[in-house]
C-alpha positions, 0 to 999 in steps of 0.5 A: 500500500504504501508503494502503490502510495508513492507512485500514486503521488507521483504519478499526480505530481507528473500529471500536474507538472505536464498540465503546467508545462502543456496548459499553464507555461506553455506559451512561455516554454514555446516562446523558450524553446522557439529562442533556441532553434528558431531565429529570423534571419536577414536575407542579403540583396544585391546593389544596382548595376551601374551602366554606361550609356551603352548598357555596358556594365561598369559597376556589378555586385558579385555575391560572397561569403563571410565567414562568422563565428558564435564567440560562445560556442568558440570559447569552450573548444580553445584547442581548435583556435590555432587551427581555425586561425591558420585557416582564416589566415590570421594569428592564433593570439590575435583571433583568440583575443578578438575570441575572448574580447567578444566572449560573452556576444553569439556574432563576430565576424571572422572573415568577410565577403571571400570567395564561395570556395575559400569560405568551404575551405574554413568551414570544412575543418568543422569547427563548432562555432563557425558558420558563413553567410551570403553577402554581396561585393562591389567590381568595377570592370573598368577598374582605374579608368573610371575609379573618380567618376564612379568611386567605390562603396565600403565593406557594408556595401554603402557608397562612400565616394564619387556616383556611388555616394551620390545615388547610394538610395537609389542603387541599395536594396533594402534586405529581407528577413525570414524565419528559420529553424537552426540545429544545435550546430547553427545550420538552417534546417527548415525555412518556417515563414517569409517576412519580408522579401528583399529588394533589390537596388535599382540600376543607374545608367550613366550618360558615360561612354566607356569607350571615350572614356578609355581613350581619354584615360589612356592619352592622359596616362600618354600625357604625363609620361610624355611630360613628366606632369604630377597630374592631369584632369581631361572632361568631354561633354556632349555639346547640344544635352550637356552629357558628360561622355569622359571624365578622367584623372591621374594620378588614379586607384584601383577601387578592387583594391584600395588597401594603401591608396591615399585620399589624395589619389581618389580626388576626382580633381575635374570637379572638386579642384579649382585652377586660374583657367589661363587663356581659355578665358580670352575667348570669353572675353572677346565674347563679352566684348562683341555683346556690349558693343565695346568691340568689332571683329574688325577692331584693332589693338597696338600690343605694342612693345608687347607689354602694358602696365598692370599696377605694380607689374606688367601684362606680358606677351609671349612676344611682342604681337604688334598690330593685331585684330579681334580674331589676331587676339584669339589666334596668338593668344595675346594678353595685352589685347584681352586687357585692351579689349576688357578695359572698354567693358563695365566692372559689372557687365563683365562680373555678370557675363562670367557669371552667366557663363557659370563661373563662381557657381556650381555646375549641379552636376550632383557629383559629391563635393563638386567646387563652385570655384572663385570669381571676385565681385567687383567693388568687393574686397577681392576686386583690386584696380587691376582685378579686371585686367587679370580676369580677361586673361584667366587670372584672379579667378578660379574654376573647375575643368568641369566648369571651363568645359560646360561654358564652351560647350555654351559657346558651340550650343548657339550660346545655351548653357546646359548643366552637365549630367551624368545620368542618361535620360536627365535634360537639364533645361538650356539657358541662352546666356550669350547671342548665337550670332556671337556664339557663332563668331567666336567659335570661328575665330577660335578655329584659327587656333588650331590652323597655321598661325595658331598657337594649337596646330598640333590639336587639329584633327584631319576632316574637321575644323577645331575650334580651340583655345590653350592657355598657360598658367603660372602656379602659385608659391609658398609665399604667395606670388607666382613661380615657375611651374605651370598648368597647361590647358587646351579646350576645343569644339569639334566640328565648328560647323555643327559642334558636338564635343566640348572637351577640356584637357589639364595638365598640372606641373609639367617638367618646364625641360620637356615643355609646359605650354598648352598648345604642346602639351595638352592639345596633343591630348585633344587631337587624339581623344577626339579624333577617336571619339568623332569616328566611334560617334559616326560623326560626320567630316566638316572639311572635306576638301582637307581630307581629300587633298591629304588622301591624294597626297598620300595615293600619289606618295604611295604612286609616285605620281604628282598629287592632283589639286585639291579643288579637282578632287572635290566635284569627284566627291560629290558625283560619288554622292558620299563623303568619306 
């Protein structure tokens, strides 16, 4: 009796313990087990693709693993960290500080976003505690070609620089997240409920052609070996949208590698660096000059000695010019005949045409940390009796190649600035800063930069009239003057009859022993981007006669035979029904 007794009592008690368990504290008890096995989960999604106006891939996410570790678990097999150590790669002390630092947490990262096969090699030594998961990472196919314009995003696959920080919304996805059930060794046995699907980013397609852009990072790299420069910035834009077709720098990074890359390098220097623009401001000059009636393309200017006061120092020539036109001004690049023709011209109306033509603001191009430059307002503390003077020739003031690019783009687009985009499918809204009739005037006088005479011949480019300007500017020194190195620039349009590149070459500190003025340093650089660039476009000639007489030239020199004239050659043409 008694036994049958006590089993009766327990069997009672068990009762009364299940009906607890089942009934009473079950909801705390799923809720306790459910903590142990079941866990919701992030579900990784991949980063817009960024294109070229092509739909050629220039920034792809790749899908990899990270390797992690639950700190717990690892601590209580401590005979297996050297060996987790050596597959990771890293020093048994230093893992088993990071361990033990972290010991009390159930997340630690081990290793991140490695290739699939690599994170199989880790997992394969089994050693609890140590799990992956999907991630994504960033590639650049186009690697330090495109590595300023496109930047790059960091280990959490967020942009941190260039295009990629500026649309960081649009191109991130937004992560899902699932309910799964983990055995004891964290392994996904069962999926139990989806929460929210994963979104992917979306994709951006840029107005850059990766072909241009190629073609201007490789003679740019030409450039400076050729020269011995420190750096180099060259831009090209799409005359009539205002689409920035290349933009390139040097020195560049790798953005698949920027382990020991410094800031200085990732500077995309054509937005975020500002330069006294030199001499391509003297067509702009001109320009202003013809608007406010204070001068004609028949006006004349005595540049004689070749100098002019200018306060305590002197505007100087290259030499002494004489006698020269309005055009003579632009072809032999004078500094005393800008000066002659700006001291005609109000403080104001000049201050305000710059202005017009976008220097001293930004461009809005929507690229990070884009420089809006200096230009001096008059009356201002920063506006000097000479300031004017300075202005009309590319001094006092500062601007970004980006900018130097989009007003003379201005100049070829009838006098409408557009805003430069780097988006395809974005029209910024045109706006008429400057008479087509002058636009038009000033373009033709700018050609003559690149003919014989001029100061550019080595940026004209066989079938097509250029249209140009160099400019040579001295930099500063610690003390505050001028020194003896310079910057060299060239910007030209291409075709003069129907312009479609507007494109801007610097090069900054060019060995003076090798050469530093524009017209042999940059406009070689000029010739040979946008002689590539008009053929990949189908861009068609606007001097056939030039081509044909060099094609003749060339058939008799191949023959023997005297070259036909040139005049002969073109009516062949036209019977033909077709240019070349």
């Amino acid at each position: 009796m008694l036994v049958g007794g006590v089993m009766g009592l327990c069997a009672v008690a068990l009762v009364a313990r299940a009906f607890t368990l089942q009934v009473v504290n079950s909801e705390f008890y799923r809720k306790q087990g459910d903590e142990r096995i079941l866990r919701e989960i992030e579900i990784p999604t991949s980063r817009g693709m960024i294109t070229d106006r092509n739909g050629e891939p220039l920034a792809v996410s790749t899908p990899v693993e990270s390797v992690w570790g639950n700190p717990q678990e690892l601590v209580e097999v401590p005979d297996r960290i050297p060996e987790l150590a050596a597959a990771l790669g890293v020093p048994a002390d230093e893992l088993v500080r990071r361990i033990s630092q972290r010991a009390t947490r159930e997340f630690m990262y081990l290793k991140r976003r490695i290739n699939p096969d690599q994170a199989q090699a880790i997992l394969a030594h089994e050693i609890p505690g140590v799990y992956s998961q999907r991630e994504f990472r960033r590639f650049y196919p186009q690697g330090e070609a495109l590595s300023h314009v496109l930047g790059f995003t960091n280990v959490d696959d967020n942009g941190q620089e260039g295009l990629e920080l500026a649309f960081d919304e649009w191109l991130k996805g937004k992560p899902g997240s699932k309910r799964v059930i983990r055995d004891s060794r964290g392994r996904i046995v069962e999926n139990v409920e989806l929460i929210e699907a994963a979104q992917p980013g979306h994709d951006l397609n840029l107005t850059i052609d990766r072909r241009i852009q190629y073609l201007t990072f490789r003679e740019l790299r030409k450039a400076l070996e050729r020269t011995g420069a420190s750096s180099g910035s060259a831009v090209v834009l799409d005359v009539a949208t205002g689409e920035i077709l290349a933009m390139a720098n040097l020195p560049t990074y790798n953005p698949n590698a920027l382990d020991g890359q410094g800031a200085d390098t990732r500077r995309n220097r054509a937005v975020t660096d500002v330069i006294e623009p030199g001499s391509t401001m003297k067509p702009l000059t001109v320009a202003i000059g013809l608007e406010s009636g204070a001068i004609t393309p028949a006006s004349v200017f005595d540049t004689n000695p070749g100098w002019i006061p200018n306060g305590r120092y002197r505007t100087t020539d290259h030499r002494n010019y004489g006698v020269l036109d309005t055009t003579g001004v632009i072809r032999k690049s004078s500094n005393v005949g800008a000066a002659k023709i700006v001291h005609r011209i109000d403080d104001k109306v000049f201050y305000d045409f710059l202005r017009r033509m976008g220097y001293g603001s930004s461009t809005h191009s929507g690229f990070p940390g884009e420089s809006s430059g200096v230009l001096p307002v008059p009356g201002s503390a920063s506006w000097y009796g000479t300031t004017k003077q300075g202005l009309s020739y590319g001094y006092g003031l500062s601007a970004t190649p980006l900018q130097i690019a989009a007003a003379y783009a201005a100049l070829g687009n009838g006098g409408r600035l557009i805003a430069p985009t780097f988006v395809k499918g974005q029209r910024n809204e045109a706006r008429q800063v400057l008479d087509p009739a002058i636009a038009s005037e000033v373009l033709h006088m700018m050609q003559t930069v690149t003919e014989p005479g001029g100061t550019a011949t080595q940026a004209a480019i066989l079938g097509y009239h250029v249209a140009g300007k160099t400019g040579t500017a001295r930099k500063f020194n610690a003390s505050g003057g001028y020194s003896r190195r310079y910057i060299s620039f060239f910007a030209g349009l291409v075709p003069v009859e129907a312009p479609r590149f507007s494109m801007v070459v610097v090069i900054d500190d060019p060995d003076p022993a090798k050469g530093y003025f524009g017209g042999l340093v940059s406009a070689p650089v000029f010739k040979s981007v946008m002689d590539g660039a008009l053929r990949l476009m189908d861009v068609p000639p606007d001097d056939i006669e030039t081509w044909l007489a060099a094609q003749a030239e060339e058939d008799a020199r191949r023959s023997g035979a005297t070259p036909p004239l040139a005049a002969a050659a073109v009516p062949r043409a036209g019977a033909q029904g077709g240019t070349p």
